[in-house]
Backbone as a chain_set.jsonl record, in Angstrom:
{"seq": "XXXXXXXXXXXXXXXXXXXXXXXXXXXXXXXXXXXXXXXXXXXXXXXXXXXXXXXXXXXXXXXXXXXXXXXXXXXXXXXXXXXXXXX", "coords": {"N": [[-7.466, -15.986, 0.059], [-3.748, -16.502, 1.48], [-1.458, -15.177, 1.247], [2.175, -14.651, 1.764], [5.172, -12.917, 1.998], [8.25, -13.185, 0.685], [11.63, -13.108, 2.228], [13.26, -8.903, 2.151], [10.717, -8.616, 1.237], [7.069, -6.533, 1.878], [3.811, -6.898, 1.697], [1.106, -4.916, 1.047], [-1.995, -3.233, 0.781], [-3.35, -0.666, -1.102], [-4.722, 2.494, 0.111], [-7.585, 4.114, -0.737], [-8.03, 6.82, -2.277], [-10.0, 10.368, -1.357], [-13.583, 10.346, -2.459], [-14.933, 12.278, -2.789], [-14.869, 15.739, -2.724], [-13.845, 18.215, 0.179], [-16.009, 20.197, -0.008], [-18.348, 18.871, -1.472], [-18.4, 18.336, -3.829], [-17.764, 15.238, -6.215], [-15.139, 13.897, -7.332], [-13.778, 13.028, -10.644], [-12.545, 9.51, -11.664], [-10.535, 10.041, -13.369], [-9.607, 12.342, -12.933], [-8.039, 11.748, -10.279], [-5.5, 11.903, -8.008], [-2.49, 9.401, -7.982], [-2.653, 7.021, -4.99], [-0.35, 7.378, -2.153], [-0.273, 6.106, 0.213], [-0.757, 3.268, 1.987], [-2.177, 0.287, 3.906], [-0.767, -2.132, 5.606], [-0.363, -5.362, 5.489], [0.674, -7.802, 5.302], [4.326, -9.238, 5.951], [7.655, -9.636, 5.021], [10.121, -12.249, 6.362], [12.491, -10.642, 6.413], [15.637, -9.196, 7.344], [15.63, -6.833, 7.166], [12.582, -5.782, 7.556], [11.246, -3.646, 9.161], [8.324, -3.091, 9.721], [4.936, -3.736, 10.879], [1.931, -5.872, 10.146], [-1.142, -4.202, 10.006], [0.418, -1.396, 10.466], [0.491, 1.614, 9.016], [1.19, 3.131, 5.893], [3.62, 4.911, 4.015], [4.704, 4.926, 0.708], [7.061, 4.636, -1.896], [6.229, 6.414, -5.228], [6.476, 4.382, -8.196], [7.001, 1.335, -6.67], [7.539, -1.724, -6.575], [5.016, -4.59, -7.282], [1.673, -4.687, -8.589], [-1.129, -6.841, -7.912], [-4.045, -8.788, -7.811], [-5.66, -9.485, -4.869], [-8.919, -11.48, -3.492], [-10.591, -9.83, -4.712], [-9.665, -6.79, -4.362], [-7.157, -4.452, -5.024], [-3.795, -4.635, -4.225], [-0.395, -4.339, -2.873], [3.152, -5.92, -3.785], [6.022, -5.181, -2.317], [9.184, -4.229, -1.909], [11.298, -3.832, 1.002], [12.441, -1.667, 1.062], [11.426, 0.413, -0.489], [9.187, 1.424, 1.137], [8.64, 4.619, 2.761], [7.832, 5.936, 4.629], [6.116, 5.707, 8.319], [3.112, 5.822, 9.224], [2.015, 7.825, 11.653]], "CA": [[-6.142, -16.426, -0.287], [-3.092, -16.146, 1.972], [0.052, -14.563, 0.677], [3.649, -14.312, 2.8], [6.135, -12.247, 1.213], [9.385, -13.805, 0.935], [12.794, -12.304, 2.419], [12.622, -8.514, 2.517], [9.216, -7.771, 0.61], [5.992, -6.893, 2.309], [2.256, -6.924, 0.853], [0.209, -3.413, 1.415], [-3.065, -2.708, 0.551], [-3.317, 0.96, -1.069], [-5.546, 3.404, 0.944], [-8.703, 4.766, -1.289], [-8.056, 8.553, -2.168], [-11.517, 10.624, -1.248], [-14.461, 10.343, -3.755], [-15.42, 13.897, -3.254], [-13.993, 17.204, -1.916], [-14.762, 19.051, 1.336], [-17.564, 21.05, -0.522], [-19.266, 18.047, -1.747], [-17.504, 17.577, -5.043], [-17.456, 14.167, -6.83], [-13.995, 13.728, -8.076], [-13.904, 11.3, -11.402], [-11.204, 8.426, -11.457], [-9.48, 10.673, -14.482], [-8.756, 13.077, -12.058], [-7.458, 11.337, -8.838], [-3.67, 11.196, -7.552], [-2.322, 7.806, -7.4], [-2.591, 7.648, -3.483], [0.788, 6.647, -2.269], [-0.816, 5.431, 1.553], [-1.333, 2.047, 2.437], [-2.236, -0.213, 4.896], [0.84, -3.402, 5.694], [-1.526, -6.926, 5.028], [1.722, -9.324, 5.412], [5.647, -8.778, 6.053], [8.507, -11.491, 5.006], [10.688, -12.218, 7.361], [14.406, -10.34, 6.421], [16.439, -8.763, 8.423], [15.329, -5.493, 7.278], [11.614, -5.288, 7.886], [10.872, -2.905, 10.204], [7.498, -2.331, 9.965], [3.99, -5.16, 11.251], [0.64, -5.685, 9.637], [-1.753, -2.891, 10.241], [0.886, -0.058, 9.895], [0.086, 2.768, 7.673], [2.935, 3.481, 5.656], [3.709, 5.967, 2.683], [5.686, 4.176, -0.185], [7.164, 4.796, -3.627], [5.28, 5.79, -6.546], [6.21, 3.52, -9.101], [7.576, 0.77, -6.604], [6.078, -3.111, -6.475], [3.714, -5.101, -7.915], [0.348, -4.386, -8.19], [-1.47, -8.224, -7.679], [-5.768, -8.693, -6.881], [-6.81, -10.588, -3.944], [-10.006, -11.211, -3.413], [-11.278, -8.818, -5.685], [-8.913, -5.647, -3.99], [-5.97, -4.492, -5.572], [-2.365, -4.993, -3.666], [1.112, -4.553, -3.759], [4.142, -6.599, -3.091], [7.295, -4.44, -2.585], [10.441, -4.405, -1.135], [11.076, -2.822, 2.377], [13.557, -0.254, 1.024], [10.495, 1.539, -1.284], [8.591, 1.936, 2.037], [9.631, 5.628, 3.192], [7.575, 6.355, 6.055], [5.42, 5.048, 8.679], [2.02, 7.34, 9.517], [1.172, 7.555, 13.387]], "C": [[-5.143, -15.753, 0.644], [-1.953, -16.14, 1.23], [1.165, -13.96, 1.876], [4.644, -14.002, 1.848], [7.445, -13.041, 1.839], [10.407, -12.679, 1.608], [12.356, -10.271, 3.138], [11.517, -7.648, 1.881], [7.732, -7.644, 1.943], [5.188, -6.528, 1.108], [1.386, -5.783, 1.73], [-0.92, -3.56, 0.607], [-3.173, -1.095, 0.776], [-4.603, 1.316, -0.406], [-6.163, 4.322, 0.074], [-8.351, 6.089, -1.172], [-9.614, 8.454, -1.904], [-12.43, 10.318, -2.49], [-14.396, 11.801, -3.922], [-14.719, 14.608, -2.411], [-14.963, 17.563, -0.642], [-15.959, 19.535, 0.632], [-18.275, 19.922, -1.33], [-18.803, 17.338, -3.343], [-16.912, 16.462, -5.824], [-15.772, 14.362, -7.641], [-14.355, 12.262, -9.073], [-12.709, 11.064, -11.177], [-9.824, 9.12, -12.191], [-8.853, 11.177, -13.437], [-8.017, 13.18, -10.965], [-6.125, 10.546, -8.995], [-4.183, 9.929, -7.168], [-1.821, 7.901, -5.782], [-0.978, 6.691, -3.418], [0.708, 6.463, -0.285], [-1.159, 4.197, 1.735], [-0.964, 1.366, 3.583], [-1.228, -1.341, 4.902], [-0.708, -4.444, 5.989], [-0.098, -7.865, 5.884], [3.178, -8.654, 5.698], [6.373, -10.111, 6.04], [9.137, -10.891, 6.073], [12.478, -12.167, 7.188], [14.467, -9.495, 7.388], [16.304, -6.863, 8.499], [13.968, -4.558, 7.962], [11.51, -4.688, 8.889], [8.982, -2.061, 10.652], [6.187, -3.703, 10.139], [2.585, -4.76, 10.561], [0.071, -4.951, 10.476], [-0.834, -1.425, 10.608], [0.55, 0.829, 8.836], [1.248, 3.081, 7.439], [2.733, 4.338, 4.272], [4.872, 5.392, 2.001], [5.996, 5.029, -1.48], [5.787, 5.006, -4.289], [5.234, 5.131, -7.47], [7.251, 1.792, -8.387], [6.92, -0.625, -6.505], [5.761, -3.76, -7.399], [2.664, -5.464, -7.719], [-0.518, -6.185, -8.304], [-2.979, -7.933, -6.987], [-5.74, -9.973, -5.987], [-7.883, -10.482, -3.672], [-10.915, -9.696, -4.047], [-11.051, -7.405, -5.449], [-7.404, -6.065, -4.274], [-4.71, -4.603, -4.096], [-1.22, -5.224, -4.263], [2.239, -5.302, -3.325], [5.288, -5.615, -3.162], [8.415, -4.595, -1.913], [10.606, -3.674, 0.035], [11.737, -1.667, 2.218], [12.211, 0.942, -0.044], [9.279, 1.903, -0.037], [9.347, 3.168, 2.317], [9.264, 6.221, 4.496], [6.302, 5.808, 6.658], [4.401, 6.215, 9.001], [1.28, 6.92, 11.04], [-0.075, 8.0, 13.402]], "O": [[-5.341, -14.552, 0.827], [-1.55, -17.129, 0.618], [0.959, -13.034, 2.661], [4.937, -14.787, 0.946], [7.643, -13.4, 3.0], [10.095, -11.489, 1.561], [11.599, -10.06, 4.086], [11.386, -6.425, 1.935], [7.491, -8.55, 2.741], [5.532, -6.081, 0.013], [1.107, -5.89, 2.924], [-0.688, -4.137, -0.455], [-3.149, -0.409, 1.798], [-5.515, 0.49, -0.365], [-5.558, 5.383, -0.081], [-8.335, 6.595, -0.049], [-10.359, 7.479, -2.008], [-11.858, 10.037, -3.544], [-13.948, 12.42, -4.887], [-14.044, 14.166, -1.482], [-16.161, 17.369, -0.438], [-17.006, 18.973, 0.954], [-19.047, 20.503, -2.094], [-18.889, 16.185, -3.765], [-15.727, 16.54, -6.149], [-15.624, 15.142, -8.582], [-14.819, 11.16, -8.784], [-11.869, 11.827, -10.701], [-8.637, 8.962, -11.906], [-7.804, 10.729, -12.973], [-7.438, 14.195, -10.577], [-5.725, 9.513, -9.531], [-5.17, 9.443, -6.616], [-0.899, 8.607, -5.374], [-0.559, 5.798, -4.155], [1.707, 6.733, 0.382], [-2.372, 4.123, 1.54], [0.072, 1.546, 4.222], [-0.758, -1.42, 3.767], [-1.76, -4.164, 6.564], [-0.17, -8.437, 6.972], [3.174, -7.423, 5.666], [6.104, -11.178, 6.593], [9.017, -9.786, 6.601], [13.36, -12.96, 7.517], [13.569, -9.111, 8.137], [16.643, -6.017, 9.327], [13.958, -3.46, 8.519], [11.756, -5.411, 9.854], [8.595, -1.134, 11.363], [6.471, -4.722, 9.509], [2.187, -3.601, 10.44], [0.505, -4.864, 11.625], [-1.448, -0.435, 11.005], [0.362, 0.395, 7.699], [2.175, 3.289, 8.221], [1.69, 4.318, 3.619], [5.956, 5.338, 2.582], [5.28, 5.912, -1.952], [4.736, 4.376, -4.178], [4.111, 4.987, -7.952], [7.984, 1.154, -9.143], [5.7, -0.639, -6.347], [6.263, -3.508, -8.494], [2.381, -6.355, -6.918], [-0.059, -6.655, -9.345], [-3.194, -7.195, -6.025], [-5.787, -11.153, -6.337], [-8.222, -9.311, -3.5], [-11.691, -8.867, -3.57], [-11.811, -6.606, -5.996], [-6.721, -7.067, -4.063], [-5.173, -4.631, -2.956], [-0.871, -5.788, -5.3], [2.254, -5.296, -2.095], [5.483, -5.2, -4.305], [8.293, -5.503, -1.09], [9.89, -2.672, 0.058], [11.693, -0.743, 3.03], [12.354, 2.162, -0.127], [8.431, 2.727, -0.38], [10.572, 3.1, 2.212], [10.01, 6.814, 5.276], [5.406, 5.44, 5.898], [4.769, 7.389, 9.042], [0.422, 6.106, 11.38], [-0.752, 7.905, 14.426]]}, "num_chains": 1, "name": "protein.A"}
């Protein structure tokens, strides 16, 4: 399924925290930060976007909406809850 964010929202795909720790350490799901890294999927086309699919970007934590494609979660958000891009 293809999805184009209107105006200025893009569509990210969050970025998997680790399973386990340096020392080998299974982390369960209870215990894992909500990662706030993802990859840019789509970008509408306002006047604000500043950022192109396959950017890594660091967003809001409670900004968006969370939406499944193809059986991986995704978010739609606005370009102003993006806060930084990751080189």
């Amino acid at each position: 399924m293809k999805i184009k964010p209107l105006g200025n929202r893009v569509l990210i795909r969050p970025i998997e925290a680790e399973e386990k720790t340096a020392s080998g350490l299974y982390i369960p799901d209870s215990a894992k930060e909500k990662t706030l890294h993802a990859e840019v999927i789509a970008v509408g086309e306002g006047e604000l976007v500043k950022v192109k699919p396959g950017d890594k970007v660091i967003h809001e934590t409670y900004g968006g909406s969370e939406i499944e494609i193809d059986g991986k979660k995704h978010i739609v958000m606005d370009i102003k809850d993006i806060l930084a891009l990751v080189e």
